[in-house]
C-alpha positions in Angstrom: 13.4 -19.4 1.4 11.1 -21.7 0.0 8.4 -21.3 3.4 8.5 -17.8 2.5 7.7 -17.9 -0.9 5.1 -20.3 -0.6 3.7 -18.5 1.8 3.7 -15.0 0.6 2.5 -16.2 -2.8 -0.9 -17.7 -0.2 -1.2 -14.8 1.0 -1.1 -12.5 -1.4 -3.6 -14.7 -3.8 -6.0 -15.7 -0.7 -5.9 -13.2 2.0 -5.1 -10.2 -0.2 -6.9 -10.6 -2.6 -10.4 -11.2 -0.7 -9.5 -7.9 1.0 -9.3 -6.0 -2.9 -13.1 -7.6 -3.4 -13.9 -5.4 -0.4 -12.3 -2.3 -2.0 -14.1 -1.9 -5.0 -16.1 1.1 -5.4 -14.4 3.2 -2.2 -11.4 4.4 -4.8 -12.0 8.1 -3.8 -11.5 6.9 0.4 -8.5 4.9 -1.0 -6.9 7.7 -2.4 -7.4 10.1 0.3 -6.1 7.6 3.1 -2.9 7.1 0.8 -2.3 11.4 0.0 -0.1 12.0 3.2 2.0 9.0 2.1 2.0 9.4 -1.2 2.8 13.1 -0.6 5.3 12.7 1.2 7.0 10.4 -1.0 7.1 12.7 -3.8 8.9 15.5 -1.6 11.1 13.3 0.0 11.9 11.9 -4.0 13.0 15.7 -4.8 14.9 16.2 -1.8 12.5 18.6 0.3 11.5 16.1 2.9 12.1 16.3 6.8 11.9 14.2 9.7 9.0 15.9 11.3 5.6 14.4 10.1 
């Protein structure tokens, strides 16, 4: 347990967040590559959603 932690906590403050330097300023293509997810999230959150993506 203690690898993982150490090594998620790397990770998330080296690797990730050099990739969030990259991101800045692209917001709009950020959303637009998250919309299917995020949209089908919020149907299958009310109950609507289906296998078939």
């Amino acid at each position: 347990m203690l690898f993982l932690t150490q090594w998620l906590t790397k990770h998330i403050l080296g690797h990730d967040k050099n990739y969030g330097q990259s991101m800045v300023g692209r917001e709009s293509e950020i959303a637009e590559a998250n919309r299917p997810f995020l949209e089908y999230h919020s149907v299958a959150e009310s109950g609507e959603a289906s296998d078939a993506i």
